[in-house]
C-alpha positions as a printed Julia matrix, in Angstrom:
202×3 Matrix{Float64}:
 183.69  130.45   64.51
 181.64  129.07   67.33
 183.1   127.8    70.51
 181.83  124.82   72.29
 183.14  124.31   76.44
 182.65  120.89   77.21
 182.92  119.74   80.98
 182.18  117.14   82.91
 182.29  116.28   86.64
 181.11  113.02   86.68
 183.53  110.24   88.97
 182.09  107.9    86.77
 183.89  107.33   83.43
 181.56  104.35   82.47
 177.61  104.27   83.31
 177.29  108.2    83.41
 174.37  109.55   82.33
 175.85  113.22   82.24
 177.96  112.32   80.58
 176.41  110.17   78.33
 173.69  113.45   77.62
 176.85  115.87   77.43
 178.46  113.51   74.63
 174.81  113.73   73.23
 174.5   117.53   73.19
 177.97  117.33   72.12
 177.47  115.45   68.72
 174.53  117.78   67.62
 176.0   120.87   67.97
 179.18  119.72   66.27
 176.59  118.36   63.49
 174.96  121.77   63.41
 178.48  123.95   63.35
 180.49  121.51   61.73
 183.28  124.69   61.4
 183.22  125.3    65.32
 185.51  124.79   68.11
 185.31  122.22   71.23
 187.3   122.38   74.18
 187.45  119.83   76.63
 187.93  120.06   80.11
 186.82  116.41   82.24
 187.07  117.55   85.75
 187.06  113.92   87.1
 189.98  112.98   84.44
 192.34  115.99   85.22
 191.5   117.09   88.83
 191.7   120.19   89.64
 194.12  121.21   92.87
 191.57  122.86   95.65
 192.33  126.7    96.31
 194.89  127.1    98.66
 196.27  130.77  101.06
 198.62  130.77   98.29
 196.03  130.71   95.56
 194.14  133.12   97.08
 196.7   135.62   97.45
 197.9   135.41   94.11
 194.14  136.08   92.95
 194.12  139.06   95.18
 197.89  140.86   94.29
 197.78  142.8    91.09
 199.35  141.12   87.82
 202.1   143.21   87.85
 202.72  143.09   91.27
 202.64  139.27   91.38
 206.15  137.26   91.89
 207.6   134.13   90.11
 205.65  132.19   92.43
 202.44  133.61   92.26
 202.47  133.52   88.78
 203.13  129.54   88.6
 200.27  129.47   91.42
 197.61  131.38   89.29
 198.66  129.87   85.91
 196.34  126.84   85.66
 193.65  128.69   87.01
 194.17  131.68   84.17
 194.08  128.94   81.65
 190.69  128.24   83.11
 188.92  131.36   82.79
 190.48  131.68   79.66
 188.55  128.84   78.29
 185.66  130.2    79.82
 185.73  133.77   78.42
 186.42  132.7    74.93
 183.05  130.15   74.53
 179.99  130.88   73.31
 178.54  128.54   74.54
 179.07  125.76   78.24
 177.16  122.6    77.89
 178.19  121.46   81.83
 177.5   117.65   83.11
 176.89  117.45   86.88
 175.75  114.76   88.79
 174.41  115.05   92.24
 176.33  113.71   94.83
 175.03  113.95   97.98
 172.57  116.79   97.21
 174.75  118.68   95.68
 177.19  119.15   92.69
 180.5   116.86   92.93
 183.57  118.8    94.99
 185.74  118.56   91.49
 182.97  120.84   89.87
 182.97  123.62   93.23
 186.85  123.17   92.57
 186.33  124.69   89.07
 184.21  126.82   90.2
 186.65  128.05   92.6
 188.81  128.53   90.24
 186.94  130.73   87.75
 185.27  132.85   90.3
 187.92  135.68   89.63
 186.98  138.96   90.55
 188.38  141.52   87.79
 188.05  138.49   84.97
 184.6   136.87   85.84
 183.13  139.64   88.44
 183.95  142.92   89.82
 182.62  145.14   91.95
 180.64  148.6    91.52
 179.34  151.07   93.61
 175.5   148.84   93.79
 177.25  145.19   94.54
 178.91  142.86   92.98
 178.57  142.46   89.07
 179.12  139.46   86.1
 181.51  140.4    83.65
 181.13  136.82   81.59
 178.15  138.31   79.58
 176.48  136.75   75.77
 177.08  133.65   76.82
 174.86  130.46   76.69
 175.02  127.17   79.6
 173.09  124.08   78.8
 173.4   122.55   82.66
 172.9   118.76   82.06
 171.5   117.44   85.6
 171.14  113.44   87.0
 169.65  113.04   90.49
 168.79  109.45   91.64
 165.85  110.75   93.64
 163.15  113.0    92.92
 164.05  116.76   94.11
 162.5   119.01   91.69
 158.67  118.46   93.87
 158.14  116.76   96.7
 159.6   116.27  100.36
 163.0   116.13   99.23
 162.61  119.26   96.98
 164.71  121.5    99.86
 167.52  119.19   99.63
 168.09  120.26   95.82
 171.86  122.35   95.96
 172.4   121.1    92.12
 170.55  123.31   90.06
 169.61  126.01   92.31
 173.4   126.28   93.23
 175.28  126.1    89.2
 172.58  128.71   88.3
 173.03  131.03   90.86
 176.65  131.15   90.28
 176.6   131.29   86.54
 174.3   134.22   87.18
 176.36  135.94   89.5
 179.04  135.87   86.69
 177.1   137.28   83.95
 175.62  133.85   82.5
 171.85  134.47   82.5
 171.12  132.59   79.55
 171.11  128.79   81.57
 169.02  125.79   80.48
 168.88  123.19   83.08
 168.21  119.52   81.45
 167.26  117.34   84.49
 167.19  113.49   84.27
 165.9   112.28   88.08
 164.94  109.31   89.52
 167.61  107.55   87.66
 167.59  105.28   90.77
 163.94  104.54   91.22
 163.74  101.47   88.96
 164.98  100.91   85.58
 161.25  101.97   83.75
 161.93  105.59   85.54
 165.71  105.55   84.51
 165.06  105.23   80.5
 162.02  107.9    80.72
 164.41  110.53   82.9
 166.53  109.73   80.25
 164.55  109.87   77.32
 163.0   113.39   78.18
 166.42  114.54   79.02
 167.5   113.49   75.24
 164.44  115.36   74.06
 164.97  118.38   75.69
 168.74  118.66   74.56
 167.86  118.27   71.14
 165.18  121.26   71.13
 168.41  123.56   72.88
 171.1   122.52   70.39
C-alpha cells in the first residue's frame, strides 16, 4: 500500500492556491491508488512549537539516555519524522512569503532535520538517510523569480530542494505557479500550467 504525505504551509485557509493545487494533486493520486494511504499534516492549522535549548538537547542525548522530560520534548517531533519515513511519496504546498518559504514550514523542517533518523554523518560529510522517496514541491510566488531581476531573491525552491536533498530526497518536482499577483489574466495561466504539470507527475 502506497503512502501519500500531504502538507501544507499556507496562512491562508481560503484563496490558497497551494493549497488549492495540493488538494488537486491530492484527488488524482487517490483516484489512481484508490487502496493507498494519506496523511495529513496542515502546518498553518496545527502549528508547530519552534525548536527550543530543550529541543535541541533532547535531539542530541541518546534514546536511552534521554529522561521523562526529554522524551515529552522530542515526542511530537518523533511523530514527525515518523510520518516522513513511512511515505512514499510528499506532495508539499509552500507559498512564498517574503522570498522565502513561510516560518511554519522551516519549523517542520526543523523538526525533521534529525541527524541519526533523517541524516548522519560519515567519514566524507554529512549524508541523507530518507532515500526512495518522491516530493512533488507545489510553489506560488506573486512575482516573477524564476528569470529576471528578482531571480536572486528566490529562497523557495532553491531552499525546500536543497534540504530535501540533503536528506536523501533527490527525486523533487517543483510545480511553480508565479505571478499570481500580476493581474488576474497571469493568475489563471500560472495556474493553469501549474494544474497541467501536476497531472503529468501524478
Amino acid at each position: 500500500m502506497s503512502t501519500l504525505l500531504h502538507i501544507d504551509s499556507s496562512a491562508r485557509f481560503t484563496g490558497s492556491i497551494t493549497r488549492q493545487l495540493s488538494a488537486a494533486y491530492v484527488e488524482q493520486w487517490q483516484a489512481k491508488n484508490p487502496s493507498g494511504k494519506i496523511v495529513r499534516r496542515d502546518l498553518a492549522k496545527d502549528t508547530l512549537p519552534h525548536i527550543t535549548e530543550a529541543l535541541i538537547g533532547a535531539y542530541y542525548t541518546p534514546a536511552d539516555k534521554r529522561s521523562a522530560e526529554q522524551q515529552s520534548i522530542i515526542a511530537l517531533s518523533d511523530t514527525l519524522v515518523d510520518e516522513l519515513l513511512a511515505a512514499d511519496t510528499l506532495v508539499i504546498g509552500i507559498p512564498m512569503y517574503n522570498f522565502a518559504p513561510p516560518s511554519a514550514f522551516k519549523a517542520w523542517i526543523d523538526h525533521i532535520c534529525r541527524v541519526g533518523r533523517t541524516f548522519g554523518y560519515t567519514d566524507k560529510g554529512a549524508t541523507g538517510l530518507v532515500t526512495g522517496k518522491r516530493a512533488i514541491v507545489i510553489l506560488s510566488r506573486g512575482g516573477v523569480y524564476s528569470e529576471g531581476p528578482a531571480q536572486g531573491l528566490e529562497f523557495q525552491g532553491t531552499y525546500i530542494r536543497g534540504v530535501l536533498g540533503f536528506l536523501g530526497i533527490t527525486d523533487v518536482e517543483l510545480v511553480i505557479a508565479e505571478g499570481v499577483s500580476m493581474g488576474e489574466e497571469k493568475t489563471k495561466q500560472a495556474i493553469a500550467q501549474a494544474q497541467e504539470q501536476i497531472s503529468a507527475n501524478v
